[in-house]
C-alpha positions in Angstrom: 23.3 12.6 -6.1 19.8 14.5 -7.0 16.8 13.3 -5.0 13.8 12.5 -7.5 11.0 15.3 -6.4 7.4 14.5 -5.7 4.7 15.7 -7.3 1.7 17.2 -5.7 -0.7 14.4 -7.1 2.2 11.7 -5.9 2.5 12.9 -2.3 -1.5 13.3 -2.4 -1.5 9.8 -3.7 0.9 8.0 -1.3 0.0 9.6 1.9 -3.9 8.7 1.2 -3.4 5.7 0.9 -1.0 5.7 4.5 -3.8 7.8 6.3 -5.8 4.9 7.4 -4.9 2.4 9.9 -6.1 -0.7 7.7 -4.3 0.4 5.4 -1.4 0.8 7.4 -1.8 -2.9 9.1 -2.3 -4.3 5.3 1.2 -2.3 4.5 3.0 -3.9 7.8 1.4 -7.5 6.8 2.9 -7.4 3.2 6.3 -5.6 4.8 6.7 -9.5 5.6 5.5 -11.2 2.6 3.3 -11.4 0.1 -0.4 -12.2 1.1 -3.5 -13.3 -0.5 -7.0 -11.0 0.3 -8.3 -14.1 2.3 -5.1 -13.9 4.1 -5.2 -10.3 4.9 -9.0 -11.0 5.9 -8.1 -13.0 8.6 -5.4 -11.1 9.8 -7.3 -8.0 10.1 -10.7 -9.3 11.0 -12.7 -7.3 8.9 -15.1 -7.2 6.1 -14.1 -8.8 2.8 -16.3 -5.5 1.1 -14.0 -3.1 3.7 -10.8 -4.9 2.5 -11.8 -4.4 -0.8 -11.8 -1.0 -0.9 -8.5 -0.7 1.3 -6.7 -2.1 -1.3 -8.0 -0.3 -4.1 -7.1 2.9 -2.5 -3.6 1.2 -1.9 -3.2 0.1 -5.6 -4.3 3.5 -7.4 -1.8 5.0 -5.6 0.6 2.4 -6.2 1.7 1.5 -2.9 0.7 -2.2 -3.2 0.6 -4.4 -6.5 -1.3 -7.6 -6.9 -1.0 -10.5 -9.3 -4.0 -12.9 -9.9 -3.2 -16.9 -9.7 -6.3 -18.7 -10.8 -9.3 -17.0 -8.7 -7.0 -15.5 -5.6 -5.5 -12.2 -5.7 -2.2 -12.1 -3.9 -1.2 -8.6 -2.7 2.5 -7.1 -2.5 4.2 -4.3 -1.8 5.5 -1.5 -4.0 9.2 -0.1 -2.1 9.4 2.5 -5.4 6.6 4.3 -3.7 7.4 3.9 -0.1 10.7 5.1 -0.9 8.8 8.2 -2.8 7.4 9.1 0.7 10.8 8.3 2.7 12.6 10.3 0.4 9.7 13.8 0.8 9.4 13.1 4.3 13.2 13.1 4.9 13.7 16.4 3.5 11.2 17.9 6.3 13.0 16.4 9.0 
């Protein structure tokens, strides 16, 4: 079985968007379930602008996805690209 290769731009991608703590504890809350922003809010007891631009950085590169149900925004995660950065990070170890 071949292992699907990363890209430059995909490993730049994913691993920003793991580089940051919030954005690490926003990955661990959804590992759970799915969350809405004013869910993640509370959990992480920060800004709502801050949060904001967590998750953007998380869905341009595609590690979370979001689906809009009237006016909340309820964030997910995206396995295809963790497993992207398991699969690159277990052929350095």
């Amino acid at each position: 079985m071949t292992r699907p290769t990363l890209s430059d731009a995909d490993r730049t991608d994913i691993f920003r968007g793991l580089a940051h703590p919030i954005r690490r504890k926003v990955l661990a809350m959804l590992g759970k379930n799915e969350h809405s922003a004013t869910e993640l809010l509370v959990g992480l007891k920060i800004s709502q602008p801050a949060l904001s631009i967590h998750l953007r950085v998380l869905r341009d590169c595609g590690l979370v996805k979001h689906r809009v149900q009237g006016n909340r925004r309820f964030y997910s995660l995206n396995p295809q690209a963790l497993r992207k950065a398991q699969q690159w990070l277990g052929k350095i170890l």
